[in-house]
The first five atom37 places (N, CA, C, CB, O) and aatype in JSON, in Angstrom:
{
  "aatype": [20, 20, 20, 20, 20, 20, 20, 20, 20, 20, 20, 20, 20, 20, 20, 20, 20, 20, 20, 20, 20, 20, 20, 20, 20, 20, 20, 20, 20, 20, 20, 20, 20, 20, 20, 20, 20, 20, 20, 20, 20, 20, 20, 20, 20, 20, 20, 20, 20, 20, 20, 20, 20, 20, 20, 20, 20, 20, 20, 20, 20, 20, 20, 20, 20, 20, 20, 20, 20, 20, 20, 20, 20, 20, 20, 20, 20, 20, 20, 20, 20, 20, 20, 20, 20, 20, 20, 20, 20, 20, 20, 20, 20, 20, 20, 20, 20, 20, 20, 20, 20, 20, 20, 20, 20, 20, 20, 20, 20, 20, 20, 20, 20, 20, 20, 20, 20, 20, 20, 20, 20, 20, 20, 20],
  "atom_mask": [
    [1, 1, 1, 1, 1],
    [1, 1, 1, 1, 1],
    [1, 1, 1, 1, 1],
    [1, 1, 1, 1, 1],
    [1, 1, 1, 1, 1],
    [1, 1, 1, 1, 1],
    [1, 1, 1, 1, 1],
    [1, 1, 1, 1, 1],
    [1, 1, 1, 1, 1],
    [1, 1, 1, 1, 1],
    [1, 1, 1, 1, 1],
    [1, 1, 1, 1, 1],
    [1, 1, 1, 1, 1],
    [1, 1, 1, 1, 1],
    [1, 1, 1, 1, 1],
    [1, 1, 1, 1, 1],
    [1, 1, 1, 1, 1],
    [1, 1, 1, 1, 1],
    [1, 1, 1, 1, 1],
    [1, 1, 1, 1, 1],
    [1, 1, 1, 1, 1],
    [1, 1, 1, 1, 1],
    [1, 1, 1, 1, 1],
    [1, 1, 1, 1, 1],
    [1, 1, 1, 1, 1],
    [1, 1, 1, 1, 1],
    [1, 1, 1, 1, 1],
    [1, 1, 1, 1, 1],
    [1, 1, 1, 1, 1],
    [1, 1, 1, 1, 1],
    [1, 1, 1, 1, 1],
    [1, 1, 1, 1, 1],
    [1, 1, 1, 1, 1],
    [1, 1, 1, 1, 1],
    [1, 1, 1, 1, 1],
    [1, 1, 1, 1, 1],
    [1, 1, 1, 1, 1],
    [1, 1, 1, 1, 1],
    [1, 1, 1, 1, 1],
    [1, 1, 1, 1, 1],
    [1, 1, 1, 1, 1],
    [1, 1, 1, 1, 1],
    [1, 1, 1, 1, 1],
    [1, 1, 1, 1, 1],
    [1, 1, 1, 1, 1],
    [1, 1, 1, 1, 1],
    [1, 1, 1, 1, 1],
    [1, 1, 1, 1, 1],
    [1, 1, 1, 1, 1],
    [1, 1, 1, 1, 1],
    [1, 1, 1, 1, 1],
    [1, 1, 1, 1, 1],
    [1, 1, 1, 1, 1],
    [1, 1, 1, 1, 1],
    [1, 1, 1, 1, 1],
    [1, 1, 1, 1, 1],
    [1, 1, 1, 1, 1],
    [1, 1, 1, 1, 1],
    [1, 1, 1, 1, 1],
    [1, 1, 1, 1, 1],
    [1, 1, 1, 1, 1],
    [1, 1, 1, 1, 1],
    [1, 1, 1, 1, 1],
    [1, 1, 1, 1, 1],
    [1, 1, 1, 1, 1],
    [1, 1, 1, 1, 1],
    [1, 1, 1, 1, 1],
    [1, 1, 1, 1, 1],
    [1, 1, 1, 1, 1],
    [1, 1, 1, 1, 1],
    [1, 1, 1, 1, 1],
    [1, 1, 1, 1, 1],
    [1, 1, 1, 1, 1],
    [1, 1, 1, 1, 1],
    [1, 1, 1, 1, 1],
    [1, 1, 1, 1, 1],
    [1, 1, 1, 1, 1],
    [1, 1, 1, 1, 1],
    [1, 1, 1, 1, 1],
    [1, 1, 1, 1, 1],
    [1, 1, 1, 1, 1],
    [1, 1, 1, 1, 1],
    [1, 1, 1, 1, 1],
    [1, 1, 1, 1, 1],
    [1, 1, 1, 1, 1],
    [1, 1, 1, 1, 1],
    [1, 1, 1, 1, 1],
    [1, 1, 1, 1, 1],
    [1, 1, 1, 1, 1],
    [1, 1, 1, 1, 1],
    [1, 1, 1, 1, 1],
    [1, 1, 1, 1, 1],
    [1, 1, 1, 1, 1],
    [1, 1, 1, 1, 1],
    [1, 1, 1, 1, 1],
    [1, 1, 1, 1, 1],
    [1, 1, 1, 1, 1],
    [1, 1, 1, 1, 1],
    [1, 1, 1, 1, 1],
    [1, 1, 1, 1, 1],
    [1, 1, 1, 1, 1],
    [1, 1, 1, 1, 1],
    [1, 1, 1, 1, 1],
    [1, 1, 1, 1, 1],
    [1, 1, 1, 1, 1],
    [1, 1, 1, 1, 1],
    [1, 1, 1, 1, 1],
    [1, 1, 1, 1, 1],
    [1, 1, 1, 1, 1],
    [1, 1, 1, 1, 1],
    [1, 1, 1, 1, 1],
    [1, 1, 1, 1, 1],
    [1, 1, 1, 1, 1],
    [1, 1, 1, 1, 1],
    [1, 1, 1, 1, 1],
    [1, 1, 1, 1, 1],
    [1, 1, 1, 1, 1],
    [1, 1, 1, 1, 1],
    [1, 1, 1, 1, 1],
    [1, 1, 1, 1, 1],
    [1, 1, 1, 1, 1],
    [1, 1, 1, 1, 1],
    [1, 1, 1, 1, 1],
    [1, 1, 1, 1, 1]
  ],
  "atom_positions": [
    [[91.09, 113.31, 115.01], [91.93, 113.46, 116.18], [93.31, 113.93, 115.75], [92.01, 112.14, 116.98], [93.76, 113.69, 114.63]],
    [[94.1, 114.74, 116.89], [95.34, 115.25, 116.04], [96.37, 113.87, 117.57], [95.72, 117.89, 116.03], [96.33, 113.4, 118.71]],
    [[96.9, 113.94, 116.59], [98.65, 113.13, 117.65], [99.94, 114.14, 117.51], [99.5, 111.2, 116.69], [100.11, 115.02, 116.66]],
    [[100.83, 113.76, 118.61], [102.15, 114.32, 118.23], [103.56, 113.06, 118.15], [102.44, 115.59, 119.48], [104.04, 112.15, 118.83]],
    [[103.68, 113.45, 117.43], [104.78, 112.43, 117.46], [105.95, 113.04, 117.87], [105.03, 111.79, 116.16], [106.54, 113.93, 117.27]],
    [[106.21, 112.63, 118.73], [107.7, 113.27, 119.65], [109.09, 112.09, 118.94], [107.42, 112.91, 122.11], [109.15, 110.86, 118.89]],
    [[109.65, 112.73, 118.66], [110.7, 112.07, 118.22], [112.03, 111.6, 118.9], [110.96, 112.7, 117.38], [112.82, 112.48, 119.26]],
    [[112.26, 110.67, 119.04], [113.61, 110.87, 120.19], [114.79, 110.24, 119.65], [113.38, 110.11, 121.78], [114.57, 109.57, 118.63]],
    [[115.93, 110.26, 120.03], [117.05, 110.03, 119.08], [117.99, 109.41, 119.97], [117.64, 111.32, 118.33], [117.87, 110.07, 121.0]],
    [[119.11, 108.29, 120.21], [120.22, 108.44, 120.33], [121.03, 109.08, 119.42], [120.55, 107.53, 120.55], [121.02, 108.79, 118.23]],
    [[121.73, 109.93, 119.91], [122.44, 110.67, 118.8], [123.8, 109.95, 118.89], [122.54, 112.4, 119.0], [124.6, 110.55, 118.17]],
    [[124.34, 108.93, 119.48], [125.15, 108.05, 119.19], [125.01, 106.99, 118.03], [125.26, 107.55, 120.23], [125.94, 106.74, 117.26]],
    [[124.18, 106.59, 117.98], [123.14, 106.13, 116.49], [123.21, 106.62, 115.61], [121.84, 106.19, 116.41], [123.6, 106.12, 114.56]],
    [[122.76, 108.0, 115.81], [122.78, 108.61, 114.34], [124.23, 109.2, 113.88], [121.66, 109.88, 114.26], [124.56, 109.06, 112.7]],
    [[125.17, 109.89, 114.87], [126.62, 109.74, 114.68], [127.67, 108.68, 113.58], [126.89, 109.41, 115.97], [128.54, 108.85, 112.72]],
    [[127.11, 107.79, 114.12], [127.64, 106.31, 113.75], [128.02, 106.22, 111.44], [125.76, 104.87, 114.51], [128.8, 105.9, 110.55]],
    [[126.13, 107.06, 111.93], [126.14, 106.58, 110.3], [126.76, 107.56, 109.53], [124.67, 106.35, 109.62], [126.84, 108.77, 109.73]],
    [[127.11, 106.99, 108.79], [128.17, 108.34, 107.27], [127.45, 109.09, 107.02], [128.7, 107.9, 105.5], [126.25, 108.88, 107.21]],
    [[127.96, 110.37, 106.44], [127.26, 111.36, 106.29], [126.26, 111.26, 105.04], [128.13, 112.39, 106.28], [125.26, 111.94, 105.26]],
    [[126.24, 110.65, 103.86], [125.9, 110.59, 102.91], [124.43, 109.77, 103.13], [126.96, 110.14, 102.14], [123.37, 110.04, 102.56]],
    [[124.71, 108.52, 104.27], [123.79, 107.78, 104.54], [122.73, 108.75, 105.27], [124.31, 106.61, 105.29], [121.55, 109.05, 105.09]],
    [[123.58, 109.03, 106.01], [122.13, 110.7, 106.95], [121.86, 111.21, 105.76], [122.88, 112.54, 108.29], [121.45, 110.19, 105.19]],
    [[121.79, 112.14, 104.88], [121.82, 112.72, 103.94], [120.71, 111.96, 103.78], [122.9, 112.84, 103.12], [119.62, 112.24, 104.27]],
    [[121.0, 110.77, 102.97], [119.55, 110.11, 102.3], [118.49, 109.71, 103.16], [119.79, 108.83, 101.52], [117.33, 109.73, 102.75]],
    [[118.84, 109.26, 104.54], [117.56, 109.05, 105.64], [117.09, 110.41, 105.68], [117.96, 108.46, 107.32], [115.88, 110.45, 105.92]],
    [[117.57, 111.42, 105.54], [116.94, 112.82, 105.75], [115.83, 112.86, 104.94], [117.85, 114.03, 105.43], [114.64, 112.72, 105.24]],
    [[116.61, 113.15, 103.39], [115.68, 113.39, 102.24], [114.88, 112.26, 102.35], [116.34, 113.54, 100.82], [113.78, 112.82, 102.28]],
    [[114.62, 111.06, 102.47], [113.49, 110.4, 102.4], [112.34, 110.86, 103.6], [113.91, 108.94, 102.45], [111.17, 111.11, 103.31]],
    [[112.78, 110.91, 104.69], [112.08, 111.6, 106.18], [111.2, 112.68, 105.56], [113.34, 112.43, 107.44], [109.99, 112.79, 105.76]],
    [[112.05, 113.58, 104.66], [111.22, 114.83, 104.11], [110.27, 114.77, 103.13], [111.98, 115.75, 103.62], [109.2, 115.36, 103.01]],
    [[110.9, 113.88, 102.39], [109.69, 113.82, 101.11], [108.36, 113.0, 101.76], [110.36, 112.78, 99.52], [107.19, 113.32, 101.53]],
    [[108.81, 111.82, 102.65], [107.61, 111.26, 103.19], [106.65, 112.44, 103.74], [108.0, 110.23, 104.33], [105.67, 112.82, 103.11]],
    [[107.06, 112.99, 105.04], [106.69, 114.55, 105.38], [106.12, 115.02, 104.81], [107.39, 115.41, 105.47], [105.04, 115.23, 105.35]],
    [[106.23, 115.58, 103.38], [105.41, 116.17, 102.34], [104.78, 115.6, 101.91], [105.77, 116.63, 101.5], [103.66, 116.07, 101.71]],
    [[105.11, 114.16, 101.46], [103.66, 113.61, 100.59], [102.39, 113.76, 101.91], [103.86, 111.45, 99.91], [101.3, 114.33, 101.8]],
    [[103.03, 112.97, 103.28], [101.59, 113.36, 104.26], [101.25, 114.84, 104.47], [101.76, 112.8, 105.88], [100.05, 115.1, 104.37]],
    [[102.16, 115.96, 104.75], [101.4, 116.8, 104.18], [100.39, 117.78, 103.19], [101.67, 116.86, 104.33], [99.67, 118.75, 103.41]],
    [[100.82, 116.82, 101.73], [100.2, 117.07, 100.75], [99.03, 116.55, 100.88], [100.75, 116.76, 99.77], [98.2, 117.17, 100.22]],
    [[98.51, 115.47, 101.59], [97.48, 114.5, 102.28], [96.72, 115.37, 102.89], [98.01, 113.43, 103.29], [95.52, 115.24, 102.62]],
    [[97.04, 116.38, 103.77], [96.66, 117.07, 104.82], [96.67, 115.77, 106.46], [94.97, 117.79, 104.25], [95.94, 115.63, 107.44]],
    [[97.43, 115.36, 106.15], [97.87, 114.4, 107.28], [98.59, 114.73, 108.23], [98.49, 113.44, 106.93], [98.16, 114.7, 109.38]],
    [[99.6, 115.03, 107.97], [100.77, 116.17, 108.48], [100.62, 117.91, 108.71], [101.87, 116.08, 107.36], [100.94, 118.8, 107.92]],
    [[100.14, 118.0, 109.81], [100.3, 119.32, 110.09], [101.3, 120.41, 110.45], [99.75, 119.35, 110.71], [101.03, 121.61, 110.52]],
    [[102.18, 119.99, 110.61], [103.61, 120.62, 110.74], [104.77, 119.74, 111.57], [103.42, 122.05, 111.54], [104.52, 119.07, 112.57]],
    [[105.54, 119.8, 111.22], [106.83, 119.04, 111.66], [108.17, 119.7, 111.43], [106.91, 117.73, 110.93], [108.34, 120.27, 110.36]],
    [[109.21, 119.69, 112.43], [110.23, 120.58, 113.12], [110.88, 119.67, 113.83], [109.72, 121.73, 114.01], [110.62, 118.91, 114.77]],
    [[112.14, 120.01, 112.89], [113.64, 119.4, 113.66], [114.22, 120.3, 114.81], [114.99, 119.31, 112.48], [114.46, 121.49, 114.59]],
    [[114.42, 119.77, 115.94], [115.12, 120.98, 117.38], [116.13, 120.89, 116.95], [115.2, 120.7, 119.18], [116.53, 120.05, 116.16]],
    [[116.71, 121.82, 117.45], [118.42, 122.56, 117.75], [118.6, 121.16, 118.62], [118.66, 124.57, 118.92], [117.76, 120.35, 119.01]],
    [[120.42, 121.22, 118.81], [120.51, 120.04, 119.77], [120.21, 120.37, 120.36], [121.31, 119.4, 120.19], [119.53, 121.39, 120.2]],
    [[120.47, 119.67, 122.05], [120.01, 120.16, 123.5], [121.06, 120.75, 123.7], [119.62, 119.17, 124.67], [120.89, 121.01, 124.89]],
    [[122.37, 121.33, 123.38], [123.4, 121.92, 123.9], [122.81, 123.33, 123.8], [124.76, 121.62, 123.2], [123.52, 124.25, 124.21]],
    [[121.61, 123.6, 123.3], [121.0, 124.58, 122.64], [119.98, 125.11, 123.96], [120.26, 123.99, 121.15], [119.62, 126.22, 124.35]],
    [[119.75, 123.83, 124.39], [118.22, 123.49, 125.55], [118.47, 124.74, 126.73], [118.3, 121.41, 126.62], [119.59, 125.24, 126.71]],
    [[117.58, 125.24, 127.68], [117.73, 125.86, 128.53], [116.19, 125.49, 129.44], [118.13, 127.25, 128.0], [115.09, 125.92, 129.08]],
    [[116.41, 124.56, 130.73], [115.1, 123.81, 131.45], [114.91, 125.01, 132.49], [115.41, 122.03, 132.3], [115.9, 125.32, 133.15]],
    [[113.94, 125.58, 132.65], [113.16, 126.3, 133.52], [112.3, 125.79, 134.49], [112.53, 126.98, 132.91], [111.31, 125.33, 133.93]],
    [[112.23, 125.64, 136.1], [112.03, 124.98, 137.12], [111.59, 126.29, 138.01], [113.27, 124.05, 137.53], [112.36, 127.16, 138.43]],
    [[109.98, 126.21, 138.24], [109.65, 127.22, 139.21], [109.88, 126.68, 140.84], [108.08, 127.65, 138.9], [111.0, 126.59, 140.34]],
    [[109.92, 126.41, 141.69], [109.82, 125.92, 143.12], [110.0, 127.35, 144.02], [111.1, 124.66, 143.49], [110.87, 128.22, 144.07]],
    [[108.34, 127.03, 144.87], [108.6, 128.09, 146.08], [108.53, 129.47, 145.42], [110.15, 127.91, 146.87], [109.3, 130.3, 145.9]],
    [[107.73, 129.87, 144.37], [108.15, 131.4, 143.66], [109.52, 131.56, 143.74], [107.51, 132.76, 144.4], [109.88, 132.46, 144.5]],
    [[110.62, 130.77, 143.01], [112.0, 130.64, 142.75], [112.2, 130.44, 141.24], [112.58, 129.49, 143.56], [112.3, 129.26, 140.91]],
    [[112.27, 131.16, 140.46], [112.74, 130.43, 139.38], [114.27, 130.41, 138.76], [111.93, 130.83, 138.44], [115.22, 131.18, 138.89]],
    [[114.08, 129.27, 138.1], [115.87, 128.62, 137.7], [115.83, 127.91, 136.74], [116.71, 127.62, 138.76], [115.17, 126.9, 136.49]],
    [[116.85, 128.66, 135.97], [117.23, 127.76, 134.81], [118.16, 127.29, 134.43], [117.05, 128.04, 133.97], [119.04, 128.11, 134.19]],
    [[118.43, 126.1, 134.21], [119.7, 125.44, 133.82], [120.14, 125.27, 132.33], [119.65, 124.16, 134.37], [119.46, 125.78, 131.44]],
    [[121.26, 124.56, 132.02], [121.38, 124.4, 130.92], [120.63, 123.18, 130.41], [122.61, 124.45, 130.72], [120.07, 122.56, 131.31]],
    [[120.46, 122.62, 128.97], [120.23, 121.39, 128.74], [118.71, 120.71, 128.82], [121.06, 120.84, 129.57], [117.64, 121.3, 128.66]],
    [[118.9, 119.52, 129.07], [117.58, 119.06, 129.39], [117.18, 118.86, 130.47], [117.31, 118.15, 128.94], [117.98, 119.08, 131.38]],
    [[115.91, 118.42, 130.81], [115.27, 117.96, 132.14], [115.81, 117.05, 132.67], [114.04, 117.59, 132.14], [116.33, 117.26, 133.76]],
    [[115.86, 115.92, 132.18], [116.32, 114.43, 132.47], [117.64, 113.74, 131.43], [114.84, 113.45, 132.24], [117.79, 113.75, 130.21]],
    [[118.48, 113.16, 132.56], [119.42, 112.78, 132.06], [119.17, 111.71, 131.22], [120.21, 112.61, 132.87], [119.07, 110.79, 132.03]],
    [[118.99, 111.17, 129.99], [119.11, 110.04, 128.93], [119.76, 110.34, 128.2], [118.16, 109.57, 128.27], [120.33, 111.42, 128.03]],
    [[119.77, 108.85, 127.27], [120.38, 108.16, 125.81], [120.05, 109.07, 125.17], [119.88, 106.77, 125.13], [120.72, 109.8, 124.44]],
    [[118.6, 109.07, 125.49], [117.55, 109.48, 123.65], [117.3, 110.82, 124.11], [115.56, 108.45, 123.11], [117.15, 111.08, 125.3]],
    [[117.24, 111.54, 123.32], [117.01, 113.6, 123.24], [115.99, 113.76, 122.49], [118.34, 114.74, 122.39], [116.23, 113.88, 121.29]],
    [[115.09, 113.79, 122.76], [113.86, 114.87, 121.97], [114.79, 115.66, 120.96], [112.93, 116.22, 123.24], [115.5, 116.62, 121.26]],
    [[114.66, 114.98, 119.44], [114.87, 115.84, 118.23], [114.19, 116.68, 117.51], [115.13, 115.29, 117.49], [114.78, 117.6, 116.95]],
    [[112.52, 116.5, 117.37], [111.69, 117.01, 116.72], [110.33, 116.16, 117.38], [112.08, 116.91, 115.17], [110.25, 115.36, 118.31]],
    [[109.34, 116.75, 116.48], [108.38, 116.47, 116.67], [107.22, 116.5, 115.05], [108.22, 117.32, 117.86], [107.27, 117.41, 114.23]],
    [[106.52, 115.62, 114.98], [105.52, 115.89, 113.63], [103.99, 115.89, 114.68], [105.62, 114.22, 112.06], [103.83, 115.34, 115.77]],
    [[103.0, 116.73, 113.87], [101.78, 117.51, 114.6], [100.89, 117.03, 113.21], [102.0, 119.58, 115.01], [100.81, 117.63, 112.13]],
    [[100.05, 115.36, 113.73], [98.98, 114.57, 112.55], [97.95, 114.77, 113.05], [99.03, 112.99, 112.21], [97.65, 115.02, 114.22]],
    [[97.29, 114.64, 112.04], [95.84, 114.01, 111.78], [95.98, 112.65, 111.63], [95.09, 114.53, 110.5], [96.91, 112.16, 111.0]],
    [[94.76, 111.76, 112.37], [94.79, 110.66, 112.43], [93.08, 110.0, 112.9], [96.02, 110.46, 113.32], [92.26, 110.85, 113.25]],
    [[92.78, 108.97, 112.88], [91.11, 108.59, 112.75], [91.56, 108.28, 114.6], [90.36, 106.78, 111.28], [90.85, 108.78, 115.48]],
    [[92.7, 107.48, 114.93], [92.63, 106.74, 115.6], [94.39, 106.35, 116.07], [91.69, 105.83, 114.95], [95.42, 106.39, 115.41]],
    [[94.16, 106.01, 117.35], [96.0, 105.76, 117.78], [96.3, 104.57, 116.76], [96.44, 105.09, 119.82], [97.43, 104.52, 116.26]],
    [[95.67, 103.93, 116.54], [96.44, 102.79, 115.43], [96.75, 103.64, 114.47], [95.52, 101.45, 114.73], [97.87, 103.73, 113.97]],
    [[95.9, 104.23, 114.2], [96.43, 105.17, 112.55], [97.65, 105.97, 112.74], [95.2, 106.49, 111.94], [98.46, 106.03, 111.82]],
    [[97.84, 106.56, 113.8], [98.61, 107.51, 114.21], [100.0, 106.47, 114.37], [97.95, 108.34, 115.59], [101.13, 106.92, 114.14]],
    [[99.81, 105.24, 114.73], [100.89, 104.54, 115.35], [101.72, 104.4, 114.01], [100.45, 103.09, 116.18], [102.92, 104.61, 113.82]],
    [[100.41, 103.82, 112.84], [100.76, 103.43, 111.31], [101.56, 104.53, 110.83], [99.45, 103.23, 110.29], [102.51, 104.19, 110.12]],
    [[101.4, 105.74, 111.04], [101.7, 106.89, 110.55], [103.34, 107.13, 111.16], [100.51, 107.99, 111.0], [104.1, 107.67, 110.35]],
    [[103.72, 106.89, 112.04], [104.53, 106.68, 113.09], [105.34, 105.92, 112.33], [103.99, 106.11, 114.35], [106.49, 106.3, 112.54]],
    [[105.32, 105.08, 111.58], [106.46, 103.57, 111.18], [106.06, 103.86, 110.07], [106.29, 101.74, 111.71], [105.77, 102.84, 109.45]],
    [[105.83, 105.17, 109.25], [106.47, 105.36, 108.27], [107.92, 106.41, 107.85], [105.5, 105.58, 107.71], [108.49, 106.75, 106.81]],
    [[108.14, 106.72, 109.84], [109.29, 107.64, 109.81], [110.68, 106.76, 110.23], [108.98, 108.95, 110.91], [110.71, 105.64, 110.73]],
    [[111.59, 107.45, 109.94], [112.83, 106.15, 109.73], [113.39, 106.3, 111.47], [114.52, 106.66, 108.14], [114.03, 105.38, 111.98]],
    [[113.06, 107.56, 112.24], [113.49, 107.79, 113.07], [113.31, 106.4, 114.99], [112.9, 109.23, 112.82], [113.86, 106.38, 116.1]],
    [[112.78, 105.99, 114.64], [112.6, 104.56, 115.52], [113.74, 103.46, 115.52], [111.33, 103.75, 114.95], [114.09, 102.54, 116.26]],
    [[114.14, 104.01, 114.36], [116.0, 102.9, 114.14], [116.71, 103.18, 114.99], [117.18, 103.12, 112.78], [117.61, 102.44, 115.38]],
    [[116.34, 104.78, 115.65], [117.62, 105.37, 115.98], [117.7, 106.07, 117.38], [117.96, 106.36, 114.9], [118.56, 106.75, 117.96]],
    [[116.14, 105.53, 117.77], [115.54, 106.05, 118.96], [114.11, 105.61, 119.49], [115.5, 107.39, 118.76], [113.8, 104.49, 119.87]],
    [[113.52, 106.43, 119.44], [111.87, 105.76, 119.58], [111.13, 107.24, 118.93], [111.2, 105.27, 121.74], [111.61, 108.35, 118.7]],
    [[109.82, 106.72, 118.77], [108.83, 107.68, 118.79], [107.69, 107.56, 119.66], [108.4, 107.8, 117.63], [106.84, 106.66, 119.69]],
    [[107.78, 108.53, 120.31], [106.3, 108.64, 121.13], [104.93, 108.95, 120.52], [106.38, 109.73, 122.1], [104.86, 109.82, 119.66]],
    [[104.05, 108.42, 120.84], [102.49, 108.57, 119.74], [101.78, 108.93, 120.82], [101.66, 107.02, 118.8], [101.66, 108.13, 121.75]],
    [[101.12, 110.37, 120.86], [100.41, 110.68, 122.02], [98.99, 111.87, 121.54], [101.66, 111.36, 123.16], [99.05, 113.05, 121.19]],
    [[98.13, 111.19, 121.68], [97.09, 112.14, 121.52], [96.51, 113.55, 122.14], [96.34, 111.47, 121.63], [96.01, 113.55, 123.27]],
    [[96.63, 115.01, 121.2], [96.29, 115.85, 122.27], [94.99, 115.87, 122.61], [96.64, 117.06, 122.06], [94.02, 115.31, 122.11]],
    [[95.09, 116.62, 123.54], [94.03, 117.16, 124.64], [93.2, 117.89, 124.0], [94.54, 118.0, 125.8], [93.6, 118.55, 123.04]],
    [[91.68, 117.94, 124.47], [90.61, 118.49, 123.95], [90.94, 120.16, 124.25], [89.22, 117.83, 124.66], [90.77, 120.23, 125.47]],
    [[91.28, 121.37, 123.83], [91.69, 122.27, 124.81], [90.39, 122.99, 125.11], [92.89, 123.19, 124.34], [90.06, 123.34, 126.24]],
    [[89.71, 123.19, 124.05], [88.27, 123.64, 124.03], [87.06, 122.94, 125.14], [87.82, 123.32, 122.52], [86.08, 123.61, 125.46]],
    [[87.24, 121.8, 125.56], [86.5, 121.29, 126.51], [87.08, 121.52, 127.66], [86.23, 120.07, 126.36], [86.35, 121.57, 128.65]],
    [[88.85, 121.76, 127.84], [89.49, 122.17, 129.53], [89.21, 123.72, 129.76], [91.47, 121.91, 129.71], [89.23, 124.28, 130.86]],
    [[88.94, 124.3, 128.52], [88.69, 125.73, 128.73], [87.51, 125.85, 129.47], [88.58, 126.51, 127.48], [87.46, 126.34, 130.59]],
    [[86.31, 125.29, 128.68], [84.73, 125.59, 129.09], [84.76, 124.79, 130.77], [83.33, 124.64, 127.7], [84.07, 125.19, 131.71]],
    [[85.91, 123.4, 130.82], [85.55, 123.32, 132.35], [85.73, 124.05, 133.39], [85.94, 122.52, 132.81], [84.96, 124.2, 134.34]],
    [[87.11, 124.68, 133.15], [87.66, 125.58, 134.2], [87.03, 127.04, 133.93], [89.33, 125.6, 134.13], [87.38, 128.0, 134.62]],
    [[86.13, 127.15, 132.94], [85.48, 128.4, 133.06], [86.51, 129.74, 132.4], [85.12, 128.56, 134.74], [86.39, 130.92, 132.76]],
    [[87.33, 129.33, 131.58], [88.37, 130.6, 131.11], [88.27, 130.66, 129.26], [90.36, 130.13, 131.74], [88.92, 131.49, 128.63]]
  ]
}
């Protein structure tokens, strides 16, 4: 089964800490990263631009509009995301709390979708 781990951040949190201290939560984040990708555990993982970066697109009524930013106003901002292999949501969860990023926000653990079985239903 693959999961995504959505990453979310107060970036007031991570602000807080000295730069040197980010620095080393980084490099550990990464090397972990690699050893699970050396695993073939880890299928790709990507840090976002901030959201000052974001631009939300909203169709209504054949209208479309885009704003700046994000969808929803919160604390926590979607920073990245990691794309696993996993047997099972426990595994995936395990896999999950080996990233430092939950100190500083949460992580979401969400299993994708079969796409190959929504294809053959809807016939496309």
């Amino acid at each position: 089964m693959q999961f995504l781990l959505l990453i979310y951040i107060d970036e007031g949190l991570l602000q807080a800490l000295p730069a040197d201290e980010y620095d080393t939560l980084m490099r550990g984040c990464l090397q972990h990263a690699d050893a699970l990708q050396a695993q073939g555990t880890l299928v790709i993982a990507q840090q976002l631009e901030p959201v000052t970066q974001a631009r939300t697109l909203r169709t209504r009524q054949s209208q479309a509009r885009i704003t700046d930013g994000p969808f929803a106003e919160t604390r926590e901002l979607l920073a990245g995301f990691n794309l696993i292999n996993a047997a099972d949501h426990d595994e995936a969860m395990r896999i999950a709390q080996g990233f430092p990023w939950s100190r500083y926000g949460s992580i979401e653990v969400r299993p994708l979708a079969d796409m190959d079985a929504e294809r053959q239903r809807v016939g496309a």
